[in-house]
C-alpha positions in Angstrom: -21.9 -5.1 -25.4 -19.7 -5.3 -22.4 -15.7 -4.6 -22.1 -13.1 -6.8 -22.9 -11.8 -8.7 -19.6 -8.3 -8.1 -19.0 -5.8 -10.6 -16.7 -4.0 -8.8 -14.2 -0.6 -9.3 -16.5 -2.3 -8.2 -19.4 -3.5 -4.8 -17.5 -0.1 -5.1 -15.8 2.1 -5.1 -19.7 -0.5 -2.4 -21.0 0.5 0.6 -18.3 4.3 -1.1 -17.9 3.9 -1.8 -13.9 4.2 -4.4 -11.7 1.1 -6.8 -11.3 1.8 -5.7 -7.6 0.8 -2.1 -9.2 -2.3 -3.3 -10.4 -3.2 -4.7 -7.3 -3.1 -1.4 -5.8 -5.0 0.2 -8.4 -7.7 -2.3 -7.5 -7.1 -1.5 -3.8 -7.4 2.3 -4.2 -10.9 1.6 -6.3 -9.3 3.4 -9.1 -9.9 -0.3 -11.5 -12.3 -2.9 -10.5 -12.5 -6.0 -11.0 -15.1 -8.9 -12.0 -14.1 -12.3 -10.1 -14.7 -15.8 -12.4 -14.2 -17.8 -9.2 -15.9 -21.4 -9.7 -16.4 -22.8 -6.3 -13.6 -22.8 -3.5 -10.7 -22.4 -5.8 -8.0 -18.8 -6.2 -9.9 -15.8 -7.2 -9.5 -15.3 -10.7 -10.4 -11.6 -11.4 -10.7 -9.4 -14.8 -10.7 -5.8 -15.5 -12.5 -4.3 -18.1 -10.4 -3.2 -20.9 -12.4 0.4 -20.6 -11.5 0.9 -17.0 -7.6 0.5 -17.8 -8.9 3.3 -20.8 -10.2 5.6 -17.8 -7.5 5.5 -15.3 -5.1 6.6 -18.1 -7.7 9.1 -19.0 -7.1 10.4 -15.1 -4.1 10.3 -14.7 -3.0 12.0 -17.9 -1.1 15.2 -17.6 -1.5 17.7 -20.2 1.4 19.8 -18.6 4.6 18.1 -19.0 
């Protein structure tokens, strides 16, 4: 059984950042991404739900 896809907003409203912050996280390799592009049209990408579950895992701080 695979992930759950996540949109970019949906990723974005889950950590509470910017899409533009997602964006980077896919940029710096730290979430990727699975593109549903049909033909010529605008990328349409999805994360897996599990790879939003590791990057918090990351970057949680257990000294506060």
């Amino acid at each position: 059984m695979c992930d759950r896809l996540l949109s970019v907003p949906s990723v974005a409203q889950i950590l509470d950042v910017s899409r533009r912050s997602v964006y980077r996280y896919i940029a710096l390799g730290e979430l990727s991404v699975v593109d549903l592009r049909t033909g010529t049209e605008r990328s349409r990408v999805r994360i897996p739900s599990g790879d939003v579950r590791e990057l918090v895992r990351r970057r949680t701080s257990s000294s506060a």
